[in-house]
SEDO-585077 format. One line per 10 residues: number of its first residue (from 1); their letters; for each residue x, y, z of C-alpha. Coordinates in nm, 4 decimals, always signed. Layout:
% SEDO-585077
NUM> a> X Y Z  ...;
END
This chain:
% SEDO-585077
1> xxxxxxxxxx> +1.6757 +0.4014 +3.1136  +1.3899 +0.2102 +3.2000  +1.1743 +0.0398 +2.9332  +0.8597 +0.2472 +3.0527  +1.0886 +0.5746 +2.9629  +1.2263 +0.3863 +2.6439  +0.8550 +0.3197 +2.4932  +0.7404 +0.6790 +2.5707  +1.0473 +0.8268 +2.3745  +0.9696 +0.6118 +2.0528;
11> xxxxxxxxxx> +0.6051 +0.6753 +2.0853  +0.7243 +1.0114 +2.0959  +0.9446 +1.0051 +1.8556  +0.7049 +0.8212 +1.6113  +0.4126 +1.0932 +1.6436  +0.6453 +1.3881 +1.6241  +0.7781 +1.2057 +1.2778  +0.4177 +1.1529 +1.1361  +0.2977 +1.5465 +1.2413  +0.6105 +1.6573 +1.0511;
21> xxxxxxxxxx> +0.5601 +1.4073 +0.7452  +0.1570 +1.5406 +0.7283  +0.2696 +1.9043 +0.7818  +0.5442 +1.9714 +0.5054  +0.3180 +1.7628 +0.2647  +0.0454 +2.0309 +0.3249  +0.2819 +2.3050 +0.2302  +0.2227 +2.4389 -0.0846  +0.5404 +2.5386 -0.3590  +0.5550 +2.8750 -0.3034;
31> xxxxxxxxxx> +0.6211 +2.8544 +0.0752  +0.9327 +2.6166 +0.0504  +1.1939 +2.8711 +0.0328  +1.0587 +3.0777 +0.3107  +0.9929 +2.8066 +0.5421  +1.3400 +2.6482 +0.4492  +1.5247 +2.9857 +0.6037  +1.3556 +2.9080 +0.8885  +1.4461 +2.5377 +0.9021  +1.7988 +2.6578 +0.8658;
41> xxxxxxxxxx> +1.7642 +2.8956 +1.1223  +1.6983 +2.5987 +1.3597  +1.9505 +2.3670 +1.2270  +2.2145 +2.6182 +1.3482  +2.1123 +2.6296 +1.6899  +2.0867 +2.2258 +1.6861  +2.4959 +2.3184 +1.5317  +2.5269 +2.4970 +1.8391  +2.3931 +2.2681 +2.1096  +2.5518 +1.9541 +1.9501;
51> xxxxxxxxxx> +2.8890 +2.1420 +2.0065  +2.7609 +2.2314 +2.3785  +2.7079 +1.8225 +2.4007  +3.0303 +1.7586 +2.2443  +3.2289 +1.9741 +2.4316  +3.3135 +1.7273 +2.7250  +3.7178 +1.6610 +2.7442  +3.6928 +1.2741 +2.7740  +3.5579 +1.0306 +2.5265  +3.2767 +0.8631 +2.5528;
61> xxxxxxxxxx> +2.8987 +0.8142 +2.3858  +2.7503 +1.1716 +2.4169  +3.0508 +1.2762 +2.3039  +3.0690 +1.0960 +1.9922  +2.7623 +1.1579 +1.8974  +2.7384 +1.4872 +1.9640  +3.0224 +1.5060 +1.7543  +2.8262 +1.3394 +1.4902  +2.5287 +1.5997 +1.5235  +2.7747 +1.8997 +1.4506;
71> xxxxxxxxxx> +2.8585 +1.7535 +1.1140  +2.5389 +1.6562 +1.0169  +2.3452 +1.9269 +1.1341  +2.6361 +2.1416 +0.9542  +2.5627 +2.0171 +0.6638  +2.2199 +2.0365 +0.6699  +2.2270 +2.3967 +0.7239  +2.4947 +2.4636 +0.4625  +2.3177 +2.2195 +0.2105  +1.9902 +2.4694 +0.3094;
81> xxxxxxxxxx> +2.1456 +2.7840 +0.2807  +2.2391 +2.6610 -0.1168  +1.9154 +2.5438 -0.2002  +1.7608 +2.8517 -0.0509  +2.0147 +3.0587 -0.2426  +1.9515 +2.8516 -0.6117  +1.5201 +2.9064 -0.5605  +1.5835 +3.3078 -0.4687  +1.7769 +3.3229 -0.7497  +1.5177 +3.1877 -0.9870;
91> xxxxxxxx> +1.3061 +3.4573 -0.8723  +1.5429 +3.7439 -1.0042  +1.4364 +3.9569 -1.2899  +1.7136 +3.8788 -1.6215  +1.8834 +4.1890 -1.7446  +1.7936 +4.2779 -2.0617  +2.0522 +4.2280 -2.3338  +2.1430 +4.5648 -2.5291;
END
């Protein structure tokens, strides 16, 4: 990788960090839950193509961290689906004692 192609993926990765920083901070309370389903939506395909980068038969770099990305983007969406599940069920009506 050259150091032209190294500066334009940190510059890239630095913007892309500060438009997602501005945008969640925008969001207001009663959007979180739906816009969390969708953020776990996307963590499973990143599940999917970490496994797809993983899935090489020898050792080496990619592999390992591709291996790396499954568990953390596993837990991410598992760790999402729970939160999502503990705010929907806030929003459930009691039963009424008898």
């Amino acid at each position: 990788m050259t150091t032209a192609t190294l500066i334009t993926c940190l510059f890239v990765f630095v913007l892309a960090s500060f438009v997602g920083f501005e945008v969640i901070n925008k969001v207001p309370p009663t959007l979180h839950t739906p816009l969390m389903s969708g953020a776990n939506a996307i963590s499973g395909i990143a599940v999917l193509g970490a496994i797809l980068v993983s899935g090489a038969k020898d050792w080496n770099l990619t592999v390992i961290l591709g291996f790396i990305a499954v568990i953390l983007a596993t837990i991410n969406v598992v760790g999402g689906f729970l939160v999502t599940d503990r705010m929907l069920l806030m929003f459930k009506k009691k039963e009424a004692k008898a």
